[in-house]
C-alpha positions in Angstrom: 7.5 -40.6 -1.4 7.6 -39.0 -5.1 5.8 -35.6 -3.8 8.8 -35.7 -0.5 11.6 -35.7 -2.9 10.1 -33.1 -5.2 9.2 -31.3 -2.0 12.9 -31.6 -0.2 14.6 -30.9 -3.8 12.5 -27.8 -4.3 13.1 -26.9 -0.5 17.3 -26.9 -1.0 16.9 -25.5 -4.0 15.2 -22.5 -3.6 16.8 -21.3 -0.4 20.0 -22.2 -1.6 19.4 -19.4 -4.4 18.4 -17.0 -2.2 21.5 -16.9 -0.1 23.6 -17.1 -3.3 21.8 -14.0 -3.8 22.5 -12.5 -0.4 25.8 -13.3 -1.0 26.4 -11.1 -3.7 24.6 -8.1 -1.9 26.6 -8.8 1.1 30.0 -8.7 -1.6 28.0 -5.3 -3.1 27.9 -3.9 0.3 31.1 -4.3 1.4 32.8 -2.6 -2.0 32.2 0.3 0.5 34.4 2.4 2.4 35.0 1.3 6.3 33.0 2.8 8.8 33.4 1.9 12.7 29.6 1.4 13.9 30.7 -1.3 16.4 30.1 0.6 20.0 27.7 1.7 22.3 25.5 -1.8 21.9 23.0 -1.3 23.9 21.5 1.5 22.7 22.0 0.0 19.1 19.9 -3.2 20.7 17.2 -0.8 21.4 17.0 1.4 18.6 16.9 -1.6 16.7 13.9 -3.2 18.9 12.0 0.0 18.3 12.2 1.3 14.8 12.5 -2.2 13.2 10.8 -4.6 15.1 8.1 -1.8 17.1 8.2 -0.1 14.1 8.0 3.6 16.2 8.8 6.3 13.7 5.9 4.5 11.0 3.3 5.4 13.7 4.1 9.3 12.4 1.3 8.1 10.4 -1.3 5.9 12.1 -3.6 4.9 9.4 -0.9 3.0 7.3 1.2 2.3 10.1 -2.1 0.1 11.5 -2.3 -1.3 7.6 1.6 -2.4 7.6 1.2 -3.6 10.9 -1.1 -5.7 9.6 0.9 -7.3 7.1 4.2 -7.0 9.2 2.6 -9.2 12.1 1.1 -11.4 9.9 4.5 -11.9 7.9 6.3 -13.0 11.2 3.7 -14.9 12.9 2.7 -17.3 9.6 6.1 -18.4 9.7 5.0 -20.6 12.3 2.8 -22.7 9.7 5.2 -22.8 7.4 7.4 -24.5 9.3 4.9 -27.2 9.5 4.4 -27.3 6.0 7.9 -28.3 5.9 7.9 -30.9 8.4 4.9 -32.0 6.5 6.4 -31.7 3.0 10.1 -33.6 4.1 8.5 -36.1 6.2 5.3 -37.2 4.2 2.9 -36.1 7.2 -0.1 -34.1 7.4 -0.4 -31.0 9.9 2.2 -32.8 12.1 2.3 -30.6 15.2 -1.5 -31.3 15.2 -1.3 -33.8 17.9 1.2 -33.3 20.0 -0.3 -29.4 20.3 -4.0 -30.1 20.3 -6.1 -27.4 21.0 -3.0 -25.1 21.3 -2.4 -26.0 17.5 -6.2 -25.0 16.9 -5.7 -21.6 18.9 -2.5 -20.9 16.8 -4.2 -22.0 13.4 -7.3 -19.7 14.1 -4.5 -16.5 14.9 -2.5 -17.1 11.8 -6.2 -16.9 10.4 -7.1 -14.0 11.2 -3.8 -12.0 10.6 -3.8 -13.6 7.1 -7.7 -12.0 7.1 -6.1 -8.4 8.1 -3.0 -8.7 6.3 -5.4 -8.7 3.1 -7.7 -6.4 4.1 -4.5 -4.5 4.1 -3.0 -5.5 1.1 -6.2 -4.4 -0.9 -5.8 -0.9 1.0 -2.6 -0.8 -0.3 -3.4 -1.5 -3.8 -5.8 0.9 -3.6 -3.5 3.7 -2.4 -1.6 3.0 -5.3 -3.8 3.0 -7.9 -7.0 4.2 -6.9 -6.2 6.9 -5.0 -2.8 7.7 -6.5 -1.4 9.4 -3.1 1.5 11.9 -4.3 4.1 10.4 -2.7 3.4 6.9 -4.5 3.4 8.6 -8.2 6.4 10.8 -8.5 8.5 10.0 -11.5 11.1 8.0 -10.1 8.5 5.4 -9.5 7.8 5.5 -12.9 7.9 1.9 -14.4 9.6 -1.2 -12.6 9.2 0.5 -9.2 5.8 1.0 -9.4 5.3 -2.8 -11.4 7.3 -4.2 -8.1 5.0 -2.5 -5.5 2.0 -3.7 -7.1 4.0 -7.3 -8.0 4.2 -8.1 -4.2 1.0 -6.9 -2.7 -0.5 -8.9 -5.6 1.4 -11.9 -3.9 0.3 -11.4 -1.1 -3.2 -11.8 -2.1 -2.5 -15.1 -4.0 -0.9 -16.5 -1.1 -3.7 -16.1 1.6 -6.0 -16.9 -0.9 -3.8 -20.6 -1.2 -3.3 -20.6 2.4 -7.5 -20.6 3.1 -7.6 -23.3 -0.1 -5.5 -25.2 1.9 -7.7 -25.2 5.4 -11.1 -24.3 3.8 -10.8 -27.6 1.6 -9.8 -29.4 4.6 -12.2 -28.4 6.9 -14.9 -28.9 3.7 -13.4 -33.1 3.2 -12.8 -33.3 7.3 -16.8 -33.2 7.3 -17.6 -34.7 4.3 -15.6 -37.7 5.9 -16.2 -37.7 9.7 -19.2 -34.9 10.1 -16.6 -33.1 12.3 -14.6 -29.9 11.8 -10.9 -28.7 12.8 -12.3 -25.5 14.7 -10.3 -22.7 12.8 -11.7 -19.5 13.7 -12.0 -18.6 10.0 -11.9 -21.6 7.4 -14.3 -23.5 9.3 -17.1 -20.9 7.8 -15.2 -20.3 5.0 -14.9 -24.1 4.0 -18.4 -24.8 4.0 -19.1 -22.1 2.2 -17.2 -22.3 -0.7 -16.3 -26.5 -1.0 -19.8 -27.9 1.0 -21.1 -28.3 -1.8 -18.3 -30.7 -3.4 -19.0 -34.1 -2.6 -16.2 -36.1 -3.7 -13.3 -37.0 -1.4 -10.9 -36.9 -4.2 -11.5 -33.3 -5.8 -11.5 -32.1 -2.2 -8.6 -33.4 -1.2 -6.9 -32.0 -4.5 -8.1 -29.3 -3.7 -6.5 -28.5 -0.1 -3.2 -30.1 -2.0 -3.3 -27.1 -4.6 -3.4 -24.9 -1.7 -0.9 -26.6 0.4 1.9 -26.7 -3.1 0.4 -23.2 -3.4 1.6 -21.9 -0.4 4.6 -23.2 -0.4 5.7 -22.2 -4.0 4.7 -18.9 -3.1 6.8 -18.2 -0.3 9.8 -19.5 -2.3 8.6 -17.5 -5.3 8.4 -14.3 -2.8 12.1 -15.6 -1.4 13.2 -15.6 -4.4 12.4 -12.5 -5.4 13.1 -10.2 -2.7 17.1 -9.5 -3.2 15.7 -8.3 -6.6 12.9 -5.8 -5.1 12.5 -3.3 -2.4 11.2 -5.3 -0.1 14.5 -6.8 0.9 13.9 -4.0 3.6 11.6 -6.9 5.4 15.0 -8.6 6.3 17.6 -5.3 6.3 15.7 -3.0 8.5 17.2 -4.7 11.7 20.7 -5.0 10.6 20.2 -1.2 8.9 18.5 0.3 12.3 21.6 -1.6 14.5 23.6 0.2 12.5 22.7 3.7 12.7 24.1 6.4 13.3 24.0 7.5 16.9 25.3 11.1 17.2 23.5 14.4 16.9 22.1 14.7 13.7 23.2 18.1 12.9 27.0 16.6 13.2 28.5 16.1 10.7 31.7 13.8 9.8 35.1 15.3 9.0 37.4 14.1 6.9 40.4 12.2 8.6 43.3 12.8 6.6 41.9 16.6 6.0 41.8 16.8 10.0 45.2 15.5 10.9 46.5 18.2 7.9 44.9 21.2 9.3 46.0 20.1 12.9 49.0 20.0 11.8 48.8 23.6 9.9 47.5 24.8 13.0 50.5 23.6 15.5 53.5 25.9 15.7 55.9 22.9 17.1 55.1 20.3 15.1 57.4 19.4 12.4 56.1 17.9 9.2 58.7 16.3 8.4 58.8 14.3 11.5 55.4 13.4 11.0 54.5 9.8 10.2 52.7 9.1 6.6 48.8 8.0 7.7 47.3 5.0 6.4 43.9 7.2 6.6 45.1 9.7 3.3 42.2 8.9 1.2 42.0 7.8 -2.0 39.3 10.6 -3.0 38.0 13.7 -1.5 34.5 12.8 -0.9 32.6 10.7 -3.3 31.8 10.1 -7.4 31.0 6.5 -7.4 29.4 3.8 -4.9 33.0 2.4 -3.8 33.9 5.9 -2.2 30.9 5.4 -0.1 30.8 4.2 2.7 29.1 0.4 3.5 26.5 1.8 5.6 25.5 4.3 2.6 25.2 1.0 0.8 23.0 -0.8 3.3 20.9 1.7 3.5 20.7 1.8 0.1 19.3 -1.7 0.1 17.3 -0.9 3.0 15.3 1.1 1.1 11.5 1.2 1.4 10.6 3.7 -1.8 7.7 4.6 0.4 8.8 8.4 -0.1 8.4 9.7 3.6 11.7 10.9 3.0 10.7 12.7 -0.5 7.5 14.0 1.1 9.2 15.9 3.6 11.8 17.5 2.1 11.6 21.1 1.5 13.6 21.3 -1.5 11.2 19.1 -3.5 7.8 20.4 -1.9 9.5 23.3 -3.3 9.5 22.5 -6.5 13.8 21.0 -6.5 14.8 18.1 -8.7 16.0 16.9 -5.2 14.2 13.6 -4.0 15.7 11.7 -1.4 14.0 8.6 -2.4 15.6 8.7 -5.6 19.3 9.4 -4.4 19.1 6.1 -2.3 17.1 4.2 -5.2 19.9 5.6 -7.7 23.2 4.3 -5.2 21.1 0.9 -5.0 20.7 0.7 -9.1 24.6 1.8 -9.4 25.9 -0.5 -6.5 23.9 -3.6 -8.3 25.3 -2.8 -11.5 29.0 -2.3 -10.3 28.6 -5.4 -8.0 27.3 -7.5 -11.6 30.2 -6.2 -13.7 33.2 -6.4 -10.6 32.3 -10.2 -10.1 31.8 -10.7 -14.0 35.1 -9.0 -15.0 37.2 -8.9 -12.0 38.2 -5.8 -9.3 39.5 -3.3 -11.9 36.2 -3.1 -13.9 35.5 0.2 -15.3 32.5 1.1 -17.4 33.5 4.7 -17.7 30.3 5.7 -15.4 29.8 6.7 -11.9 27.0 7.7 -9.2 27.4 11.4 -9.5 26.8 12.6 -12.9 25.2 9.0 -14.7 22.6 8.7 -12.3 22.8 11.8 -9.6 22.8 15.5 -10.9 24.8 18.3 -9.3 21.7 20.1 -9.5 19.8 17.5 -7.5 22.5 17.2 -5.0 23.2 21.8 -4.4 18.9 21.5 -3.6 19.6 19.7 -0.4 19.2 22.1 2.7 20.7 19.7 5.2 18.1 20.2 7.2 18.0 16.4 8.0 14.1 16.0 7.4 14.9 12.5 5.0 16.8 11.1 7.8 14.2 12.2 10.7 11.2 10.6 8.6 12.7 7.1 7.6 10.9 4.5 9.1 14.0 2.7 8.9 16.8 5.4 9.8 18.2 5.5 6.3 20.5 8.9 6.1 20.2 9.9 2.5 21.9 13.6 3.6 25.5 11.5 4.3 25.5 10.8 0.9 24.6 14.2 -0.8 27.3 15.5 1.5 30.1 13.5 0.4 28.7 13.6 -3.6 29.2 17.7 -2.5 32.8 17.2 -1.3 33.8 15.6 -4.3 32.5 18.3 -6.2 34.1 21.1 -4.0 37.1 19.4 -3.1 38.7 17.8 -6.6 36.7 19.3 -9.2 36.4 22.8 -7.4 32.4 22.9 -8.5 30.0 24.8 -6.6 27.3 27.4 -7.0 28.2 30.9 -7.5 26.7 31.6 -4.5 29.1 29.4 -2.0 32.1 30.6 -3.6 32.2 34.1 -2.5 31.4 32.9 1.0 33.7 30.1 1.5 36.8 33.0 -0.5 35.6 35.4 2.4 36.3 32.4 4.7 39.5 31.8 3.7 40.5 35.6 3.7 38.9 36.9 6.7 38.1 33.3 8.5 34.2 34.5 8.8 31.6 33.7 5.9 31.1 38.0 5.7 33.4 40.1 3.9 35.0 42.1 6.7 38.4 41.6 7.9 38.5 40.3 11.2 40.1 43.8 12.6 36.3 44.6 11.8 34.7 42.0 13.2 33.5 43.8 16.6 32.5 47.5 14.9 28.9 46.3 15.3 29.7 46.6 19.2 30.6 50.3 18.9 27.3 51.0 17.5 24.9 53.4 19.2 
């Protein structure tokens, strides 16, 4: 009865946290601008089936996408025991779908089993990636320090927990024949129980035993809960929301401006009267973007979407090249500022100011003029993050209310607005190269 309460208390408890937490990402992410992303459903349905749950664009890369698959599948289909451990925990039982299931139970057991096998198999692969064989990708500076200690953090979890989770049935399986002779028939733990608790012989240190890994198990999963609004691996739970979302036109389009649209329209219409015209609601407040609020919230989810794997990083030119520009670290930065202007809006109130924004505290200008918009970041994600949106608007900002650019755009875009062409030849001009022998 004792162990039920503890178990029920620590049950409420620790969910009820986490969604306190998701609560204040889901405030974070709405300090954005609006964006309509509401129409064309079905497709949206099936991007989202495909990138997030089939995981399509990881398979780019089959050897890690097999190794993620692992732990992805794995992820999803333990969930299934866990939900027993809570009927067990709330109730007082012991494996209570055991029953009623029978050999259906032992079939689902013995599959959890051996995903848990593969999922560490892949975990260690991952470890080793990291730190063994210190892929490029995985090492760049903006890993440097908490983001690598969080990478290594989980996997390192992961490893603890199946290691609880085959306490918990190799210990059983070990006291099921020390009592009766007889086993449960899990694929895995009925080798592996044998093997490491045969030779214990007392009912009472194995049954302590599979009751360290049962508490185990369970205090890790609210442990890893717990922890995942504060790491990168919230993308476990944002991918589908983030891949629903995304953005569905060409990806050489690019968005205009509203209010700057309507104005040039206007400009560009002999009959229309200005004056007549009716004041828009959608004048905006900036000209592109400085800080996280002139994004908008899909900037921001994808900022919490993020996977730091550095697909994104790896394939863009202007870093291969030798840039300051990493994709990675733009969406890494807007997370780190959105958190931090989230913490002091909800601790000071809406007008809080801490004389720092996105572009300039944490994202450079030259970091930003690297970017060829060639769109490589936002073809790579494995979750259909679009990095480039938000370089583009940190741009506008720049060009449009601080007039900064390189020296290089600014005789183009004066040619532009003298002779409406990017080349400096009035447009009486423009068709010499047609008279040419």
């Amino acid at each position: 009865m004792v162990a039920s309460v503890i178990f029920t208390l620590l049950f409420f408890g620790g969910f009820g946290f986490f969604f306190m937490q998701i609560l204040k990402i889901r405030s974070n992410i709405l300090l954005g601008r609006d964006l309509d992303r509401s129409g064309d459903a079905s497709t949206r349905w099936k991007t989202m089936l495909l990138v997030a749950l089939g995981q399509k664009k990881m398979f780019t890369r089959p050897i890690p996408a097999l190794l993620h698959l692992a732990l992805y599948v794995a992820f999803i289909i333990t969930q299934i025991e866990l939900i027993e451990i809570i009927v067990d925990g709330i109730s007082g039982n012991h494996r209570f779908f055991a029953p009623a299931l029978g050999s259906f139970y032992t079939f689902m057991i013995s599959f959890i089993e051996v995903l848990s096998v593969l999922a560490l198999i892949g975990t260690i692969a991952f470890l080793a990636r990291r730190n063994l064989l210190k892929l490029p990708r995985l090492t760049m500076k903006e890993l440097t320090g908490w983001p690598k200690k969080d990478a290594n953090l989980i996997l390192i979890m992961e490893v603890i927990l199946v290691s609880f989770i085959f306490t918990m049935n190799g210990a059983d399986e070990a006291l099921l024949n020390l009592k009766s002779n007889q086993s449960n028939g899990f694929l895995i733990s009925q080798y592996v129980g044998p093997l490491f608790f045969g030779g214990i012989k007392n009912h009472e240190t194995l049954h302590a035993l599979e009751q360290i890994g049962w508490w185990g198990h369970f205090t890790m999963v609210l442990v890893f809960l717990n922890y995942l609004p504060f790491s990168k691996h919230l993308h476990i739970l944002f991918a589908f929301p983030n891949t629903y979302y995304s953005n569905l036109n060409p990806k050489g389009q690019f968005t205009n401006m509203e209010a700057v649209t309507a104005e040039v329209k206007l400009m560009m219409d002999p009959t229309a009267d200005p004056y007549a015209q009716p004041v828009s609601d959608a004048t905006p407040q900036r000209f592109g973007a400085k800080d996280v609020t002139d994004l908008t919230w899909k900037n921001l989810m994808d900022a919490y979407s993020c996977t730091e794997c550095g697909r994104c990083t790896s394939s863009c030119p202007a870093n291969t090249t030798g840039k300051l520009l990493s994709p990675r670290k733009i969406m890494m930065d807007t997370r780190d500022r959105l958190t931090e202007v989230g913490n002091g809006i909800r601790k000071n109130g809406k007008d809080f100011s801490d004389g720092k924004s996105l572009l300039g505290d944490y994202i450079s200008e030259e970091e930003i003029w690297a970017c060829t918009s060639c769109n490589a970041c936002v073809q790579e994600c494995p979750v259909n993050i679009d990095p480039l949106s938000i370089i583009v608007d940190l741009r506008r900002y720049l060009v449009m209310e601080e007039s900064k650019m390189p020296t290089e755009l600014t005789g183009m875009l004066t040619n532009i607005e003298n002779n409406g062409a990017p080349w400096q030849f009035s447009q009486n001009d423009r068709l010499n190269w047609a008279n040419e022998d």
